[in-house]
C-alpha positions as CSV (number, residue, x, y, z in Angstrom):
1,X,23.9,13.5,2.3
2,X,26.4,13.0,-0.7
3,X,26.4,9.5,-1.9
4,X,29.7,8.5,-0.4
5,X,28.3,9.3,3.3
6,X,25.2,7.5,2.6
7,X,27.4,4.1,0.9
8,X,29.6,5.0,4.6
9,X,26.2,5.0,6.3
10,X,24.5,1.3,4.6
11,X,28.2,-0.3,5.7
12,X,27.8,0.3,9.1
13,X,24.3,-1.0,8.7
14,X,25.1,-4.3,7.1
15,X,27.4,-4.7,9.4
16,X,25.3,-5.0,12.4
17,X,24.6,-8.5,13.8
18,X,20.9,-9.8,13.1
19,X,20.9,-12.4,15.4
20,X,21.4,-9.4,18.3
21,X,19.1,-7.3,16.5
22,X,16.9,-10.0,16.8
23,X,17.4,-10.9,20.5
24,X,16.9,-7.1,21.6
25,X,13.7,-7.0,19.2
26,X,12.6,-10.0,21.8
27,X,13.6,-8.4,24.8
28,X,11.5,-5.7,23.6
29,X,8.6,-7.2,23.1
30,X,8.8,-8.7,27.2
31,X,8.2,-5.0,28.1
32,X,5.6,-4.0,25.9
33,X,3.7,-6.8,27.1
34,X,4.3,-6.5,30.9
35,X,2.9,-3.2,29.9
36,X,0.3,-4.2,28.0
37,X,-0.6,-6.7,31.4
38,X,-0.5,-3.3,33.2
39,X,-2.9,-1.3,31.0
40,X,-0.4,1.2,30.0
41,X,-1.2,1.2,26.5
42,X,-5.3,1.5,27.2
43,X,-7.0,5.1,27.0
44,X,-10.2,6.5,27.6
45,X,-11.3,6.8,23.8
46,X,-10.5,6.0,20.4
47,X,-8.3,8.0,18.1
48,X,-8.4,8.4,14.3
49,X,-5.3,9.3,12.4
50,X,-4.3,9.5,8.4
51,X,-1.3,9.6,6.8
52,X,-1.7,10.9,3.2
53,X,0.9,10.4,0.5
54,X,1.4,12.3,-3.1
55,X,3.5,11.9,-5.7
56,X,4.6,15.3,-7.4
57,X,4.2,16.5,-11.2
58,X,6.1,19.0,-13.6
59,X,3.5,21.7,-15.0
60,X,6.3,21.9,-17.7
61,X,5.1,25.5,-18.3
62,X,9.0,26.1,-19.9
63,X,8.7,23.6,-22.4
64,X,4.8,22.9,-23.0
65,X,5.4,21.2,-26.6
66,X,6.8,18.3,-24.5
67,X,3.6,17.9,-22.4
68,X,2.6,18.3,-18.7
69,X,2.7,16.4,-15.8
70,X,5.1,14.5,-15.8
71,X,7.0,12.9,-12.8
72,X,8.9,15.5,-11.0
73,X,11.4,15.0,-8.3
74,X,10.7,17.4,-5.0
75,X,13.6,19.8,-3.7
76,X,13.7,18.7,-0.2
77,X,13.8,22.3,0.8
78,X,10.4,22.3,-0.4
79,X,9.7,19.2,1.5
80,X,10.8,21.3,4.4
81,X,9.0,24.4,3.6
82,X,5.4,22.7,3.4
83,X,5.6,20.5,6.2
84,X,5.6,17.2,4.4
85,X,8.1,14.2,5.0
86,X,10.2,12.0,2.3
87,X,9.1,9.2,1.2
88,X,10.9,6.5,-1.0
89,X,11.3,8.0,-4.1
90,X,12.4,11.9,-4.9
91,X,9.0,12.6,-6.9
92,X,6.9,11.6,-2.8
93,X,5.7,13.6,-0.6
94,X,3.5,12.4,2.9
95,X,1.4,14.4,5.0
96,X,0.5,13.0,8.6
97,X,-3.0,14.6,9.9
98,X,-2.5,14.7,13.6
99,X,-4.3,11.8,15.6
100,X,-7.9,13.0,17.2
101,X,-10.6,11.8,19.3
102,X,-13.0,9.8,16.9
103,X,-16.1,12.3,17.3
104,X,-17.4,14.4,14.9
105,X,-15.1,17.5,16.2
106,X,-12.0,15.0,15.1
107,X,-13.4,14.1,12.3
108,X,-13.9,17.6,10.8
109,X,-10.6,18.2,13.1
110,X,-8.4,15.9,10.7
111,X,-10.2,16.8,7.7
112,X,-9.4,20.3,7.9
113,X,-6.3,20.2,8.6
114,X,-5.7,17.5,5.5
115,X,-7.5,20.7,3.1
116,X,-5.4,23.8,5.0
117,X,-1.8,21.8,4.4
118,X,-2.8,20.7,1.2
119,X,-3.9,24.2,0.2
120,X,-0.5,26.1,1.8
121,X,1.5,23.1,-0.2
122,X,-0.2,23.5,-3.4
123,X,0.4,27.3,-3.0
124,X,4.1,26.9,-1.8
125,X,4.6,23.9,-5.1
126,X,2.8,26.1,-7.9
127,X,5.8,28.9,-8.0
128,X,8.2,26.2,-8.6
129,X,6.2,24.6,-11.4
130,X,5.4,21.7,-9.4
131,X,2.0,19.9,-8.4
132,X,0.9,17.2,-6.0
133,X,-1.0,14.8,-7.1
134,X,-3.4,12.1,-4.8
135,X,-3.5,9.0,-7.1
136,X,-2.6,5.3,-6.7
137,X,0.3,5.1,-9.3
138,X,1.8,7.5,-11.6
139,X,2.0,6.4,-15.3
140,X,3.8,9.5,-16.7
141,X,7.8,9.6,-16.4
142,X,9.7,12.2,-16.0
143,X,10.4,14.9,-19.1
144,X,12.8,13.3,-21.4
145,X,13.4,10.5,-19.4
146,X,11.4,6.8,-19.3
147,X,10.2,5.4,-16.1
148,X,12.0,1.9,-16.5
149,X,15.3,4.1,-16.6
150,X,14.1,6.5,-13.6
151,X,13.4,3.3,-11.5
152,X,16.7,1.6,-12.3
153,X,19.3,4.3,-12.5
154,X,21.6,3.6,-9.4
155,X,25.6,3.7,-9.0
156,X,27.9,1.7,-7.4
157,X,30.3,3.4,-4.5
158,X,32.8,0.6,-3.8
159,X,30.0,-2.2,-4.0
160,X,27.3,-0.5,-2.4
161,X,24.0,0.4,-4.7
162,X,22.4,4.0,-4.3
163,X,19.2,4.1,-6.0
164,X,20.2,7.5,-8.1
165,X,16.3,8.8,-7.6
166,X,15.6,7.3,-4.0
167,X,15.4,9.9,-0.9
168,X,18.4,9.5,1.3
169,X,17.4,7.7,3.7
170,X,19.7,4.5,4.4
171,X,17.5,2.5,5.9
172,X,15.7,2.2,2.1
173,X,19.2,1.7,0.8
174,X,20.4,-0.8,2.9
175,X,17.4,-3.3,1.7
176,X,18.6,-3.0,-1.9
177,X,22.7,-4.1,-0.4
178,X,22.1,-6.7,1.7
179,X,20.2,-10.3,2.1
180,X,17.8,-9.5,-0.2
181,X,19.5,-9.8,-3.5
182,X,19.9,-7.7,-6.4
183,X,16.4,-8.0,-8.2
184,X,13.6,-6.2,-7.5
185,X,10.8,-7.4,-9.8
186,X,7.1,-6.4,-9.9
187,X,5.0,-9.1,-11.2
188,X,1.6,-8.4,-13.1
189,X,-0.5,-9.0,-15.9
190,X,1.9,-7.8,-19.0
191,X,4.2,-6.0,-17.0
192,X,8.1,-6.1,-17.2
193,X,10.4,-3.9,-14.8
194,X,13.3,-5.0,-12.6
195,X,15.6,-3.4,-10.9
196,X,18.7,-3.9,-8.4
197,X,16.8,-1.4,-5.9
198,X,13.5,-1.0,-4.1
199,X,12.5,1.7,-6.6
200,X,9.7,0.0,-8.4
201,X,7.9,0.8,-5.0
202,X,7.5,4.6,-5.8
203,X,5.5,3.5,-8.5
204,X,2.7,3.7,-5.5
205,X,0.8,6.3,-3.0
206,X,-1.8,5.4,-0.7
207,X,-4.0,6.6,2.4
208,X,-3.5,5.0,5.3
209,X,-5.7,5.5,8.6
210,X,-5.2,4.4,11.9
211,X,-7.9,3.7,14.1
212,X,-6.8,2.8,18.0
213,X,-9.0,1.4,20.5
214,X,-9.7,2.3,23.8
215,X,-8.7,-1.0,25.6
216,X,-5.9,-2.3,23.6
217,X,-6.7,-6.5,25.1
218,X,-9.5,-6.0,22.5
219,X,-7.3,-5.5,19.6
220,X,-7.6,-9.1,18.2
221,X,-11.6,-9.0,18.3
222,X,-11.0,-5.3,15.9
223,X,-8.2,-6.7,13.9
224,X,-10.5,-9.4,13.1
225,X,-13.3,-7.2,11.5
226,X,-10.7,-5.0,10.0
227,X,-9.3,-8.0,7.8
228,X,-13.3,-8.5,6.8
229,X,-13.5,-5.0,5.7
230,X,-10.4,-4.7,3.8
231,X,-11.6,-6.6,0.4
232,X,-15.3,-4.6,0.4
233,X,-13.6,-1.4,0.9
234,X,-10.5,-1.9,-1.8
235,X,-13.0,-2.6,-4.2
236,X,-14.3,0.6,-3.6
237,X,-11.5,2.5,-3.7
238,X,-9.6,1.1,-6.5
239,X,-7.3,3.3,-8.6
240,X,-4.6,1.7,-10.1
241,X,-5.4,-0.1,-13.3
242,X,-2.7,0.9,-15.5
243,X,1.3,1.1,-15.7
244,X,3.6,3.9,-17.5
245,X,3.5,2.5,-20.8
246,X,6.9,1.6,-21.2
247,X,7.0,-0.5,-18.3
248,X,4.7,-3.3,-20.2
249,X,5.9,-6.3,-22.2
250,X,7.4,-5.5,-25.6
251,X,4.8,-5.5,-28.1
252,X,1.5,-6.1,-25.7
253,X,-2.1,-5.8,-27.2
254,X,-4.0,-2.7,-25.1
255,X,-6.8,-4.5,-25.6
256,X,-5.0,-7.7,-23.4
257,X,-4.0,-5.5,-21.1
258,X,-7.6,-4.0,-20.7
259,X,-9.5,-7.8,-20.6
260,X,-6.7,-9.5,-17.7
261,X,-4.9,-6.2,-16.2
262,X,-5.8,-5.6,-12.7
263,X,-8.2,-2.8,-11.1
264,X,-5.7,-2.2,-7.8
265,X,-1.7,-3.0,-9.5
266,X,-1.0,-0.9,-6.0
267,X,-1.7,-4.6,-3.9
268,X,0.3,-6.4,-6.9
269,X,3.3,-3.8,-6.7
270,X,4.2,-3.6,-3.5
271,X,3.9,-7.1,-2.7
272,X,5.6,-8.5,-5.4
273,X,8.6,-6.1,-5.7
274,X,9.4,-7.0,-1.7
275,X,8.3,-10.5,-1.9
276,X,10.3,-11.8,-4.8
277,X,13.7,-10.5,-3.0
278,X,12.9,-12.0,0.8
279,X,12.9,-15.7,2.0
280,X,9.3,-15.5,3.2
281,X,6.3,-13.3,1.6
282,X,6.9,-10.4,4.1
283,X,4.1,-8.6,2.4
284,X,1.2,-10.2,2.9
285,X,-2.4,-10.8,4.1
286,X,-2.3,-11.2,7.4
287,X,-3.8,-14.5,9.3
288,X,-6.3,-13.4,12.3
289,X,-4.6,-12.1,15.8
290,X,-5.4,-14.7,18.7
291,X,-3.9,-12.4,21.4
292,X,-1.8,-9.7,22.2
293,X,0.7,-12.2,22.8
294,X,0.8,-13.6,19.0
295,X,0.3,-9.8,17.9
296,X,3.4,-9.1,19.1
297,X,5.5,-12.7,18.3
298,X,4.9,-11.7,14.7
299,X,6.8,-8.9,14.6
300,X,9.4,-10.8,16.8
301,X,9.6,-13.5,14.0
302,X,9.3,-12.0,11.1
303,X,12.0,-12.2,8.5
304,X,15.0,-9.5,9.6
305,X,15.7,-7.2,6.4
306,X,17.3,-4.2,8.2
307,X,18.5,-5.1,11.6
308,X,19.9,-1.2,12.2
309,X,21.3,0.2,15.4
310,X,18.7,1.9,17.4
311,X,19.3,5.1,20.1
312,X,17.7,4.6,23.2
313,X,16.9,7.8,24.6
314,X,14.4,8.9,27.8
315,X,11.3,8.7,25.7
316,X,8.6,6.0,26.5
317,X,9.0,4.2,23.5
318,X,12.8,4.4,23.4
319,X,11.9,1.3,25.7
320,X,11.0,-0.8,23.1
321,X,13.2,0.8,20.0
322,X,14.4,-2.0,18.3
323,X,11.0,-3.9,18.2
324,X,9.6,-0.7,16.5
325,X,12.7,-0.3,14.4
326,X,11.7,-4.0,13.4
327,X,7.8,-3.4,13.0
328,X,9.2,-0.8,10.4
329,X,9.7,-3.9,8.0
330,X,6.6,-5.7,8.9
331,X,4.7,-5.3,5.9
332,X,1.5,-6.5,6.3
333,X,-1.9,-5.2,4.5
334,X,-3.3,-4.5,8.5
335,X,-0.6,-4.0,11.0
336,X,-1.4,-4.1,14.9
337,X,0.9,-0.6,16.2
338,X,2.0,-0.4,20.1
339,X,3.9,3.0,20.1
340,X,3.9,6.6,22.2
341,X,6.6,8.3,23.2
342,X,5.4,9.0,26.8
343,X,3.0,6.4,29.3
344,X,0.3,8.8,28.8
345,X,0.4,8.7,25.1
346,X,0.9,4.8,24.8
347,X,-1.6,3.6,22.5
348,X,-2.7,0.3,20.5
349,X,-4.3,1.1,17.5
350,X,-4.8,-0.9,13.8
351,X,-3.1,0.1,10.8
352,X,-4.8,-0.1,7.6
353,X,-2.9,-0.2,4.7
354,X,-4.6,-1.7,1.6
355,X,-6.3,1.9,-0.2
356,X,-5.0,4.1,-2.8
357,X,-4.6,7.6,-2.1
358,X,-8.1,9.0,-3.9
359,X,-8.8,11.5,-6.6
360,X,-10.0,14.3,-4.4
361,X,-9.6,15.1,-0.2
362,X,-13.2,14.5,-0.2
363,X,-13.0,11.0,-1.2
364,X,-9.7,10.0,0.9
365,X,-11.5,10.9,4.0
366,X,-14.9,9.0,3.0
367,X,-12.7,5.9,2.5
368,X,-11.2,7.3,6.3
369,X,-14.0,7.7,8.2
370,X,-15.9,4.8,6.7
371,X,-13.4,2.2,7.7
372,X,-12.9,3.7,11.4
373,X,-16.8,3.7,11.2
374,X,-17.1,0.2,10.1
375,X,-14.8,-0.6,13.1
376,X,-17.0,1.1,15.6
377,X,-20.2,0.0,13.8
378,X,-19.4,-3.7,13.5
379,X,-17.7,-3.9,16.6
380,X,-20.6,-2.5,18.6
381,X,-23.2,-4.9,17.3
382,X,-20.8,-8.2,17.1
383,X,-21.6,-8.3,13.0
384,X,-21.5,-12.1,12.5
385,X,-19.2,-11.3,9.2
386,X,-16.7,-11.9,12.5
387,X,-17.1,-15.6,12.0
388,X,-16.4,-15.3,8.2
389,X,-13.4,-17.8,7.5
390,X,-10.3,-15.9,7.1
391,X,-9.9,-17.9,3.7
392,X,-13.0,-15.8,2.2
393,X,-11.4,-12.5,3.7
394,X,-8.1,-12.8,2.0
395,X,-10.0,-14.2,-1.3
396,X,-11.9,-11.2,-0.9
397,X,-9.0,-9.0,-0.6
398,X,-7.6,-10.4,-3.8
399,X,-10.6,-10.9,-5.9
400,X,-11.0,-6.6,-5.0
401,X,-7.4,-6.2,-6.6
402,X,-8.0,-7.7,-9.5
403,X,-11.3,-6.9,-10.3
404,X,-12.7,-3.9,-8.6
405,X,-16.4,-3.2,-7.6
406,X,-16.8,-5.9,-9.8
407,X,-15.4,-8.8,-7.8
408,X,-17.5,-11.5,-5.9
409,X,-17.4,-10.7,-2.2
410,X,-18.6,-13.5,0.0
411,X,-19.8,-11.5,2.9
412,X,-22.4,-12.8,6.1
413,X,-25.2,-10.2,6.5
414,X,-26.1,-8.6,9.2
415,X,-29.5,-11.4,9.9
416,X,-26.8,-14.0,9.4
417,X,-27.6,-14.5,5.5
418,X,-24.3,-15.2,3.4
419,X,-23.9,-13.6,0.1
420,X,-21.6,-13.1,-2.5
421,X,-23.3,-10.6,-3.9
422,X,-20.4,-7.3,-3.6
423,X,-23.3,-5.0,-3.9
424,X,-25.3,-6.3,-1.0
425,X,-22.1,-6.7,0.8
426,X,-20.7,-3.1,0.7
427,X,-24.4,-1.2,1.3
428,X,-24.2,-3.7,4.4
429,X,-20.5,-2.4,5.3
430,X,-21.5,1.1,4.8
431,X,-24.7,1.1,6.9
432,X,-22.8,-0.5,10.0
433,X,-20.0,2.5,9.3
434,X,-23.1,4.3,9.1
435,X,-24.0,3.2,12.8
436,X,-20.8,3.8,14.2
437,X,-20.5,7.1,12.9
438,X,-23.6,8.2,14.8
439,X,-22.4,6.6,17.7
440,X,-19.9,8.5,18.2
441,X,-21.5,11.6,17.5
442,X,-21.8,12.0,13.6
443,X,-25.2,13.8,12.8
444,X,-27.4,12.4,9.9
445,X,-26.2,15.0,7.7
446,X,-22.5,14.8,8.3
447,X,-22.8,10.5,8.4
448,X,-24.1,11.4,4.4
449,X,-21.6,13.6,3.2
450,X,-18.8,11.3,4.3
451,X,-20.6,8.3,3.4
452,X,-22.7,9.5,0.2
453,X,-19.7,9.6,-2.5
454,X,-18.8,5.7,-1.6
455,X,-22.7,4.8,-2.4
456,X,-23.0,6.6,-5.2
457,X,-20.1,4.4,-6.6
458,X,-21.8,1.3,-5.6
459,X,-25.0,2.7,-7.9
460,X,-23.3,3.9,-10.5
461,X,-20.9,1.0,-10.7
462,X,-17.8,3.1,-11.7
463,X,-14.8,3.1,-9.3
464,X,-12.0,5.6,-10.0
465,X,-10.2,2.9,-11.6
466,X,-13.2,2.1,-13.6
467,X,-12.8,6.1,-14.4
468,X,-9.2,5.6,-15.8
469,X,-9.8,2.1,-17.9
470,X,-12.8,4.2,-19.7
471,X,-10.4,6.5,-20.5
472,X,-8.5,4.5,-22.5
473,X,-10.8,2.8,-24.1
474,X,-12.5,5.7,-25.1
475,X,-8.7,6.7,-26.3
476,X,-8.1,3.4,-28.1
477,X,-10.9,3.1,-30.1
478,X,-10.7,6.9,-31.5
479,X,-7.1,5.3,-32.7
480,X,-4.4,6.9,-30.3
481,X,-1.8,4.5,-29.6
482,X,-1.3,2.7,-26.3
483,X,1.2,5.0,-24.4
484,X,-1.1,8.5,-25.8
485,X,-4.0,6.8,-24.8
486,X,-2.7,6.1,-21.4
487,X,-0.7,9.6,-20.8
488,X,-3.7,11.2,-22.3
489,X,-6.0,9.6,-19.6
490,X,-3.4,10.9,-16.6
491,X,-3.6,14.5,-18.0
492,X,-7.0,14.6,-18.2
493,X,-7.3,12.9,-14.4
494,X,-4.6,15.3,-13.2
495,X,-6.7,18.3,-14.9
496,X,-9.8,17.3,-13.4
497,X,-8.0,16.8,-9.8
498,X,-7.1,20.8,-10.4
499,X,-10.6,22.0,-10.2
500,X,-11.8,19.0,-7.4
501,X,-9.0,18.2,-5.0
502,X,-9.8,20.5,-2.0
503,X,-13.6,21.4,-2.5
504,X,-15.3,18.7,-4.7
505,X,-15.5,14.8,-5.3
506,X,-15.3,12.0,-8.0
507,X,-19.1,12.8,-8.2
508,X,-18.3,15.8,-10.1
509,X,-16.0,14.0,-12.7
């Protein structure tokens, strides 16, 4: 799409009304739940699905003096050619595992078919000097270029903004040109980037899993749990202490940025960029779901950003099109879903959104399969952690960006005993995911593999964040400067990631 197509294409959008947008949105939401009240969106099992994002890197094999890996922006006939889909930014790439049955068959289902795509797009990247990368937030710019000037470039085409190294999709355009205002900030310790476009947000790559339930009236009761769960699990997959270097304050100590910089700047990221341009703080925590009922008002009454003309076609879901155009921008750490594109394939499920994409395969899918465990496992037994207060959960949440494996988690026990002791709290977590694993047909020896990696984190204290701010300490004190340190630390996680990313796991590192 050339850019004066797409500026043609964020007009029309801006131009449509959001009080109808709005309206339809609630019309919407009448059917789902007279379907809901029907039992259309319940099924006879639960289903596990992943979606997996990269970001991509330049091998620089042309000009090596100028070092490797940095940022590199994806030909979309590449994009094509593997089988991934675009993303915000030109340097993403996301893979979507295809939903299964959560039994061991689609658990080793899903994982294999995240290794054989990964493999045939690693293969497919290598020729054109490219790499993808699973991390939580690139820190190395582009060749010759800085990352605060590859996150702001943009032009103007007759007062419309185009993001110059944004995909081309409008919907992503039209938030930067319309009520949201023209500064996108992202707002932690020491850092300083703006810009008049969403970019800052492709700072980021995550896992996200899906886990739906078989009778979608209990949704509330899982979404519950899930919010629990979320701070535990963040701080155990935490990896995404550090910036590109040229994106911090002018003049910053490393050392200040070591002592009060945050393990997870993922959460901080993607909430603040967003959050600091709407009227409400769209990204967000979310408050426990009473019922269906209030699931659904949410995404009713949230805060329009894009309200975008929607085709309704003779698919299932093309019933309800505008409501999911509108869930599209409800950003919420754990989303409830009501989707499928046929009655049979109607589904509820929970979207969990709070991890960083993970050093190897191995260790996305042990974050995977222990949260959809979790859910089955604490679920099953009625974990009193349900009755935690929703104040602890989101302090949790927040207490895991900051500080890691190393934050305070107040956590109830399985005999009812309250702790804040994250150790205790996380073993606990991981022997219910344990439970539900083998519940649904996980023998003792798979259960381990999955599970093992995550332990040994808890025993060995040292997340993959934890990994990356050793790095550069190590760096620091041997006397590199701040940005070598840092850039040396990426080259030697991206090195590492070469030898581990299909068949090993941050064990190995």
């Amino acid at each position: 799409m050339t850019e004066s197509s797409l500026a043609a294409a964020v007009r029309d959008v801006l131009a449509v009304d959001a009080d109808s947008f709005r309206a339809e949105a609630a019309t919407d939401a009448d059917f789902v739940l007279s379907e809901l009240s029907d039992g259309t969106f319940d099924n006879h099992q639960s289903i596990l699905g992943l979606e997996y994002e990269f970001y991509a890197v330049s091998e620089n094999r042309w000009n090596p003096d100028d070092g490797a890996y940095g940022l590199a922006r994806v030909p979309r006939r590449l994009l094509e050619l593997i089988g991934f889909e675009k993303e915000l930014g030109l340097h993403n790439a996301e893979m979507t595992a295809t939903p299964q049955p959560f039994n061991a068959d689609g658990v080793r289902a899903i994982e294999s078919e995240v290794r054989s795509q990964l493999a045939a797009a690693l293969d497919c990247s290598r020729p054109e000097g490219l790499r993808l990368v699973s991390d939580g937030l690139w820190t190395i710019p582009p060749t010759g270029e800085t990352a605060r000037g590859y996150l702001s470039d943009c032009v103007t085409d007759d007062g419309i903004r185009i993001a110059t190294n944004m995909t081309d999709a409008v919907r992503y355009h039209a938030m930067a040109n319309g009520d949201l205002g023209d500064t996108f900030r992202v707002e932690a310790p020491h850092v300083d980037i703006a810009a008049e476009t969403l970019m800052p947000e492709s700072l980021i790559t995550s896992i996200q899993p899906h886990y739906q339930m078989q009778q979608a009236m209990d949704l509330p009761r899982y979404f519950t749990y899930a919010l629990r769960l979320a701070g535990p699990l963040l701080a155990l997959g935490v990896n995404a202490p550090f910036f590109p270097p040229d994106l911090y304050a002018d003049g910053v100590d490393p050392d200040d940025v070591l002592a009060e910089g945050w393990h997870e700047n993922r959460i901080a990221v993607f909430e603040s960029v967003l959050n600091t341009a709407t009227e409400t703080d769209k990204v967000a925590f979310p408050e426990d779901i009473d019922s269906l009922e209030d699931a659904i008002s949410r995404v009713v009454g949230d805060e329009v950003v894009v309200p975008m003309d929607v085709d309704r076609g003779d698919r299932f879901h093309d019933n309800f099109a505008t409501l999911r155009r509108k869930h599209g921008t409800f950003w919420r750490w754990v989303r409830p879903v009501f989707d499928g594109p046929s009655r049979s394939a109607a589904n509820a499920r929970i979207e969990f959104r709070p991890l960083p994409a993970q050093p190897t395969v191995r260790d996305s899918m042990a974050l995977t399969v222990a949260f959809a465990g979790a859910m089955e496992g604490l679920t099953r037994t009625e974990h009193p952690v349900g009755d935690l207060p929703w104040e602890a959960a989101r302090d949790n949440f927040y207490a895991a960006m900051r500080n890691g494996i190393d934050a305070d988690i107040e956590w109830i026990l399985a005999d009812g005993t309250e702790t804040t002791d994250s150790t205790a709290a996380i073993t606990d977590l991981l022997d219910h995911a344990a439970e539900g694993l083998r519940a649904v047909g996980l023998d003792d020896d798979t259960v381990d593999a999955y599970l093992q990696p995550l332990m040994w984190r808890v025993d060995n204290e040292l997340t993959p964040a934890g990994w990356k701010r050793e790095q550069v300490r190590q760096r620091l004190d041997e006397g590199a400067a701040f940005d070598e340190a840092i850039h040396g630390m990426q080259r030697d996680y991206i090195e590492t990631q070469s030898e581990t990313l299909i068949d090993g796991d941050f064990r190995a590192w």
